[in-house]
N, C-alpha and C positions, 0 to 999 in steps of 0.2 A: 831704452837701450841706445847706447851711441857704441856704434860695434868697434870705432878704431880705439876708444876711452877715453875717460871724460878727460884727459888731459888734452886729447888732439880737437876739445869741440869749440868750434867758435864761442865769442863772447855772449852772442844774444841768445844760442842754446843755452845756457850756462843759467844766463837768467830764467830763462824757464825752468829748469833745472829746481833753479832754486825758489820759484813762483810753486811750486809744486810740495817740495819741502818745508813752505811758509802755510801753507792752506791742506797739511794732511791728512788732517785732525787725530783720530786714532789710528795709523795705518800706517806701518812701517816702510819706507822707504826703499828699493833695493835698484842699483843700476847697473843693467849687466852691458857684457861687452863681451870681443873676441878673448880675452885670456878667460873667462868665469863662468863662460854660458853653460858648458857640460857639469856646474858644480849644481845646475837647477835643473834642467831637463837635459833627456836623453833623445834624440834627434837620430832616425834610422839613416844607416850610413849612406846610402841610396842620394839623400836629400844632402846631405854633408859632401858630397863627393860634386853630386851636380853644380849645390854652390860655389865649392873651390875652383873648380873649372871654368866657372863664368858665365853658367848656362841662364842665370838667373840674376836680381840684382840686389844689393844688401836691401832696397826696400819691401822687396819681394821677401826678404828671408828675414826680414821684422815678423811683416804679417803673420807668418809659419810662427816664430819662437814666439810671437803673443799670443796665439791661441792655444798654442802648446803650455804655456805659463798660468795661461786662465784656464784650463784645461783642469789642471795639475795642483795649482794653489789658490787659483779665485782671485777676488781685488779689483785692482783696476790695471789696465792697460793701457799709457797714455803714452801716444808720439811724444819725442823729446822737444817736436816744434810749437808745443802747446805750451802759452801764457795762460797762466791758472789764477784767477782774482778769490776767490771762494772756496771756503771749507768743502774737502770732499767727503759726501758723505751721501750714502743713497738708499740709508732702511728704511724706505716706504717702495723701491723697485728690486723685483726679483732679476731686474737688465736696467742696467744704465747705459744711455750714448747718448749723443748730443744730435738732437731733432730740432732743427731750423727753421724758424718762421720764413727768412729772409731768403732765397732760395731761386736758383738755376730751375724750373720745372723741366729742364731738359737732359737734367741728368739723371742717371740710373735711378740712385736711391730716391731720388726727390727731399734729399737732407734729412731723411726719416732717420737716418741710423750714420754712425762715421767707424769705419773700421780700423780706425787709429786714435778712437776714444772710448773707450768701453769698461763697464763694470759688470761682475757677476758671481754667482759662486763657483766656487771647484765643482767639477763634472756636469755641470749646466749643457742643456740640449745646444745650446750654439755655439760654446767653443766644441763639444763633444762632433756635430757636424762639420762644423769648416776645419778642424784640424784634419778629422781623417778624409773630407774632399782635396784639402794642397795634399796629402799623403798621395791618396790615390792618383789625382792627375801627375803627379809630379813621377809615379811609377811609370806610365805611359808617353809621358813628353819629357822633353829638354828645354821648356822653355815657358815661359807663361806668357799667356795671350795678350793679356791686356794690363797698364799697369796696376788699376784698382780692381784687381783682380779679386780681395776680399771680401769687395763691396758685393761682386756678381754671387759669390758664392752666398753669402748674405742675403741676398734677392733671391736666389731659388729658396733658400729654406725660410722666408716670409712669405711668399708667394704659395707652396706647398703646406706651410703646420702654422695650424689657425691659431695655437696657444703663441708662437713666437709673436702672430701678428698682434692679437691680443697683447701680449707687453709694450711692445712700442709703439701702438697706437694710445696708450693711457699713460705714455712719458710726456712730460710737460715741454712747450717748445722752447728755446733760446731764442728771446726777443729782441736778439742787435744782431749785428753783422758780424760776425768771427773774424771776418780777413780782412775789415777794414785796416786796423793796426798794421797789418806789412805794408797796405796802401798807401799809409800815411808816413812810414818809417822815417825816414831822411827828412820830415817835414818839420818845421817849427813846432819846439815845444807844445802839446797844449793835452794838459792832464783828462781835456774831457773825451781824447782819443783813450782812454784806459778805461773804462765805463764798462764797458761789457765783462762778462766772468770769464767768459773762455774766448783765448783767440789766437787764430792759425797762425804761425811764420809760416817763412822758407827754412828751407836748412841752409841757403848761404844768403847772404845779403851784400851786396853791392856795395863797393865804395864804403869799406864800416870807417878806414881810417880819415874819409871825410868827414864825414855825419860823425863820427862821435864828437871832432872838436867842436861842431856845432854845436846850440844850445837846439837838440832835437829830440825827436822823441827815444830815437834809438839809443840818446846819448845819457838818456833817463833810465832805463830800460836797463843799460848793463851799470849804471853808475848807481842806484837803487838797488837793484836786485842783485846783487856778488854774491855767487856762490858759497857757503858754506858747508864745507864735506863733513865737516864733526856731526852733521844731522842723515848723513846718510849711512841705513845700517850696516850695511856690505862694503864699510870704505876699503878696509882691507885687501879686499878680491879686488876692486878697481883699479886701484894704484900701483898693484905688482905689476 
């Protein structure tokens, strides 16, 4: 999802965009946004009303319409800020997300899980849970607590139902560093910064019309990876 449309998204989204489109394998394409998202899921007015008023923030109101999506149709649900190197593909897990060797032990998940990278089927216990905990809380507040607000709800239902914990304890780990690549962004050229299969952006990046004329990584990045929409299925609904 890039909720203003993929026409207003930066250029190194774009490449992800289309990092994702290059590595689908069988699995149709779709990118929703503020004109198309009612044509997939139906969102109680409650939560639609809170958002337009500001009570919350479009990354907050990702979180919601990807569980709501996985929910509803299964698949995957991948932040727009993720460079994808690798076929996606995950018939040997009943839950895919990215479980990181490399890792903060000070953070919540402890990289067991990313609630802005996830595969599963339609009506699976954990979109089934975290969608109707944002329903619920979001009936009660104005506001959400924290921003990785998904991750927490995510940690009570691993921490509570021993089959969740059971999934993502027998997911294999991601053996490089995901965020190196934003780290190295602006940096010189060097293809061995693209090694890893998945890895994080920002949603904005600094100085792009510097670094691109450089011979940099960023400048690889969106000069390699250009967008092609003729492979996205829903081009139609994006564009209007």
């Amino acid at each position: 999802m890039w909720y203003q449309g993929i026409k207003e998204a930066p250029l190194h989204i774009k490449s992800c965009i289309q990092s994702v489109l290059i590595n689908k394998a069988k699995h149709p394409v779709y990118l929703v946004d503020k004109e198309n998202l009612n044509k997939y899921i139906d969102l109680p007015d409650y939560i639609l009303t809170k958002f337009n008023e500001g009570k919350f923030s479009i990354t907050h109101f990702s979180d919601i319409v990807g569980m709501a999506l996985l929910l509803k149709y299964g698949g995957y649900w991948i932040s727009s800020t993720y460079f994808v190197q690798t076929p996606l593909v995950y018939n040997n897990y009943s839950l895919f997300t990215l479980k990181l060797s490399q890792c903060n032990p000070d953070i919540l998940t402890k990289c067991r899980w990313d609630g802005n990278f996830l595969a599963m089927p339609k009506n699976s216990f954990l979109s089934v849970f975290s969608y109707n905990a944002f329903l619920f809380y979001l009936r009660y507040y104005d506001e959400l607590i924290d921003y990785f607000l998904i991750d927490e709800i995510i940690a009570v239902a691993f921490d509570n139902v021993p089959k969740l914990r059971t999934l993502i304890d027998k997911l294999p780990y991601i053996e490089c560093d995901i965020f190196s690549l934003y780290d190295l962004i602006d940096k010189e050229l060097n293809i061995s910064n693209f090694l890893c299969l998945f890895n994080k952006l920002n949603r904005q990046i600094k100085n792009q019309t510097t670094i691109k004329k450089k011979k940099t990584n960023y400048g690889y990045l969106i000069d390699e990876y250009k967008l092609d929409l003729n492979k996205i299925d829903n081009l139609n609904d994006c564009l209007k």
